[in-house]
N, C-alpha and C positions, 0 to 999 in steps of 0.2 A: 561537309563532313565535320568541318569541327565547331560548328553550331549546334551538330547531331550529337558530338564526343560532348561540349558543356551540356547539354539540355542531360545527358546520362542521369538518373536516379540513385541516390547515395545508395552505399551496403551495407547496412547494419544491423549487429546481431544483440540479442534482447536473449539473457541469461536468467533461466527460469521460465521461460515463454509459456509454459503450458498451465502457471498458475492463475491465480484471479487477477494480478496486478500488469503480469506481462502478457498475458492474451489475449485483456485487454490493451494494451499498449502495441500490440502485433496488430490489432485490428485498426487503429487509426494509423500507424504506419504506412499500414499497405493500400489505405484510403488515400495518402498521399501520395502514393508513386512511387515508396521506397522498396527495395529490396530487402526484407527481411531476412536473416538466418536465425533460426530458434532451437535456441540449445533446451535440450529436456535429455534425461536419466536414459530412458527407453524407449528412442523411435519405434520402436517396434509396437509398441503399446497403444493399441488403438483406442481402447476406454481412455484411457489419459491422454491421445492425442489429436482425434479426433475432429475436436472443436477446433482446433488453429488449422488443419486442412481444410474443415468446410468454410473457413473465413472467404468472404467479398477477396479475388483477386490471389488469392492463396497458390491457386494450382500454377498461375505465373511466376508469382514474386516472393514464395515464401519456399524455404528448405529446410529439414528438419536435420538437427546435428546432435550426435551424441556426445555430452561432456559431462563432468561429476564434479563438483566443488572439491570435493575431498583428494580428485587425483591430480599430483602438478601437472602442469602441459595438457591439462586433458581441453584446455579451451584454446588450445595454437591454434587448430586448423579452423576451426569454428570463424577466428576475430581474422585470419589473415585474409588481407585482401579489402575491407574491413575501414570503413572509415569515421564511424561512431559507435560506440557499443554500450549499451542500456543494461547495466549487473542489477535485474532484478533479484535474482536467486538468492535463497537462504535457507539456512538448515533448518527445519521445525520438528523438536518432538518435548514436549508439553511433559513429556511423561518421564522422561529424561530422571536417573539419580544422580548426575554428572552433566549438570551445564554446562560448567565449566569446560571442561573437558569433551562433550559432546557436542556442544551446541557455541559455548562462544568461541573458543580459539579455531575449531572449523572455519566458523564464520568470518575471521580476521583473517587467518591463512586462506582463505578464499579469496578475500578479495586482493591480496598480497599476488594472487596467482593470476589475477582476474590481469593485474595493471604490469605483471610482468610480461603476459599474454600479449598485451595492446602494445608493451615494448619492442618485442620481438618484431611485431606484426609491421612495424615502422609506417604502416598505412594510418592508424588510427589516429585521426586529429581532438575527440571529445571523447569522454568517458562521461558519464551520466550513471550516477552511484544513489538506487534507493535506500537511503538510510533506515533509522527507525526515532519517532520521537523518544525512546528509549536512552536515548542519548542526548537529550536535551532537560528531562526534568524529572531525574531520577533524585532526588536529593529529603532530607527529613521533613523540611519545611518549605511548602511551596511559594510561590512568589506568584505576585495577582498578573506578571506577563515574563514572555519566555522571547527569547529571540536566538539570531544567530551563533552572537556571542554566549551564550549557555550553553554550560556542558553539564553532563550530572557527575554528581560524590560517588565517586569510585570505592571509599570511605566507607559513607553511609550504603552502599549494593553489597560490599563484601560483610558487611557485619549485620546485614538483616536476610531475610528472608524474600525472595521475589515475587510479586503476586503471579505472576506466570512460572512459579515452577511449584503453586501450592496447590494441591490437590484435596478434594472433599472438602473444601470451605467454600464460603459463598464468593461470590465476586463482585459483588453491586462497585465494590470498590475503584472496578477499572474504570467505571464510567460516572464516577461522585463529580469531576469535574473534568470534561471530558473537552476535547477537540477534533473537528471533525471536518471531512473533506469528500466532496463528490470523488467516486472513480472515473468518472473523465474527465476532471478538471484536473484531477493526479496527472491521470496519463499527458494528458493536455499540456499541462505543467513541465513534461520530462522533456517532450516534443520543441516545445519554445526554447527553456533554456539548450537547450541541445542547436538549436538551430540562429538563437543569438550569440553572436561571437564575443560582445562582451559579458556574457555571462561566465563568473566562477567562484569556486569557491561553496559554500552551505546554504541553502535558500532552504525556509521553512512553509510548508506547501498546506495549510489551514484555512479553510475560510468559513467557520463556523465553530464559537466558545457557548460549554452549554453546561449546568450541570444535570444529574441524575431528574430532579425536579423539576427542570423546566423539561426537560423530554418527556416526562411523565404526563407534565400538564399538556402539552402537545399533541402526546397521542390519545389521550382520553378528550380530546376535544373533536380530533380528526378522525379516531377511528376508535368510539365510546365501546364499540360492539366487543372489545377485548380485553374490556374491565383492567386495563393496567394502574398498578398500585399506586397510589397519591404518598403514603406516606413509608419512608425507610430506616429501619431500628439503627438507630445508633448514629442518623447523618442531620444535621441544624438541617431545617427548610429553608435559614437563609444564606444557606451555603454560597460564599461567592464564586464566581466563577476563577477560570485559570487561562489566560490567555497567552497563545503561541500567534504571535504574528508576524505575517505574512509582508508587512510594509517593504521588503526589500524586495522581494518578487514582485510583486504590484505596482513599484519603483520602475521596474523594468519593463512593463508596459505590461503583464499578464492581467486578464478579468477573469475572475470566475463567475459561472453562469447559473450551478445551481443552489438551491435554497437545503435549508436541514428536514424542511418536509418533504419537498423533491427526493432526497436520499432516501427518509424513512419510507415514502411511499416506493416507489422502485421495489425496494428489501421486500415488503407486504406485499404488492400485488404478485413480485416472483413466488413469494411462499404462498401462496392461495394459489396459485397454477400448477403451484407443485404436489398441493395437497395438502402440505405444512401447516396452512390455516386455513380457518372455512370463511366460507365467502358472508356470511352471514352479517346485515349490517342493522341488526338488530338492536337496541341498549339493552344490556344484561338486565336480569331485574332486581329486585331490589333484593337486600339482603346484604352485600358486599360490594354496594355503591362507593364507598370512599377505600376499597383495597389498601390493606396495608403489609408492609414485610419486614 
C-alpha cells in the first residue's frame, strides 16, 4: 500500500488549458501520468473544449474547471488539493483602447490571485508562471543579448506607443529580430523546471535568434513556391541579430530538440491541411522573383 500511495501521480492544474500553449502542455502531461485539472471560462463550451477531452488519456486523468482571471477565488477550488500549477492564462484583446487598464493590470492581479490561490490551497509545492519576452527587452535600444537579469524600461513602454496595441500599421517589425522556440520544447521546458527541485527563479525558454532576413531566406529556399519577399522597406539586410538566451536552462540539463525549420515547417504543412495554403510546390514564375515590401 504505500509503495502504491508514492507511485500516486502528481495533480496539477494548467490555467488557460484550452489555449495553444496549455493544451498543449495538458497533452504532454497526461502523457506522463499526471493528473491534469484544466481551468477554461466555459466548460460548457464544447467548440472551445473539445480538443482537451479528446486528448490521449483525457477521459481518466483530465477535469475541466471553471475559473476567470478577473474573479478573486475563482481558482480556489480548481488548485486545491493541487500539487503544481502551470498559470498559462492571460487576458488578450489586441483591440483594447485601455491596455492598461484592460489588459495589463488584469493580467498582474491575475496572477496576484493565481499565487494567493496556491496559498490557500497549502498543497501546492511549484508554481510554474508563463511569462512573456515582453518583459525582458522592451527598452529604445536593443542589446546584441538578453538574459535573465533583463528587465524592460517601464520608461521607454509608458512614453511610446506598443506595437501590439497598434492597429492598421504593418508589423514586419515584431519579427526584424526575432527569437524563437519550438511549442514542445516550451511545454517541455515548463514540465522539467516544474519537476527539478532545484529549479527557480526566471529561466528564458529560446533556442533560436533570427532576424526578418534570415527567415526570409529560409523559406524562399525551403518552400520557393510562396515567393516570400527578399527584401523589407525601411530594415538594413545586415540587420544583426537579438539574442535571449537560454544558458541558464541548458545549465540545468534541458536540450531542445527542434530546429527553426522544424517549427516553420509544422506552421505550413498545418496550413495546407487546412486550406490556408495550397499545396502547390511549384517556383512561382518570373516576374516577382526577388519579392519585395
Amino acid at each position: 500500500m504505500k509503495d502504491a500511495a508514492a507511485a500516486a501521480p502528481d495533480t496539477v492544474c494548467i490555467t488557460g488549458a484550452a489555449g495553444f500553449i496549455g493544451s498543449w502542455l495538458a497533452m504532454r502531461l497526461l502523457e506522463r501520468g499526471y493528473i491534469v485539472r484544466a481551468t477554461v471560462r466555459d466548460p460548457g463550451n464544447m467548440k472551445k473544449v473539445k480538443h482537451l477531452l479528446d486528448l490521449p488519456k483525457a477521459e481518466t486523468n483530465l477535469t475541466l474547471w471553471k475559473a476567470d482571471l478577473g474573479e478573486e477565488g475563482s481558482f480556489d477550488e480548481a488548485i486545491q488539493g493541487c500539487s503544481g500549477v502551470f498559470h498559462v492564462a492571460t487576458p488578450m484583446d489586441f483591440e483594447s483602447k485601455d491596455p492598461e487598464n484592460e489588459v495589463i493590470k488584469p493580467t498582474i492581479n491575475g496572477v496576484l490571485s493565481i499565487i494567493r490561490s496556491c496559498t490557500k490551497a497549502k498543497t501546492v509545492k511549484r508554481l510554474v508562471f508563463t511569462s512573456s519576452a515582453g518583459t525582458v527587452n522592451a527598452q529604445e535600444h536593443q542589446q546584441p543579448r538578453y538574459d535573465e537579469n533583463n528587465w524592460s524600461d517601464l520608461d521607454f513602454i509608458y512614453a511610446k506607443k506598443m506595437t501590439g496595441w497598434v492597429r492598421n500599421e504593418p508589423h514586419y517589425s515584431i519579427i526584424k529580430q526575432g527569437q524563437f522556440v519550438h511549442l514542445d520544447d516550451l511545454c517541455e521546458s515548463h514540465i522539467f523546471l516544474y519537476e527539478n527541485p532545484k529549479a527557480e527563479g526566471r529561466y528564458i525558454c529560446s533556442s533560436h535568434d533570427a532576424t526578418i532576413f534570415d527567415l526570409a531566406k529560409m523559406m524562399r529556399e525551403k518552400w520557393p513556391e510562396y515567393n516570400v519577399p527578399s527584401e523589407f522597406k525601411g530594415f538594413d539586410e545586415n540587420l544583426p541579430t537579438v539574442s535571449f538566451s537560454s544558458e541558464k536552462l541548458i545549465g540545468m540539463g534541458f536540450k531542445f530538440k527542434y530546429s527553426l525549420e522544424d517549427m516553420f515547417r509544422g506552421a505550413i504543412d498545418t496550413c495546407r491541411e487546412k486550406g490556408l495554403l495550397p499545396y502547390s510546390k511549384e517556383t512561382p514564375p518570373n516576374g516577382n522573383a526577388n519579392g519585395k515590401v
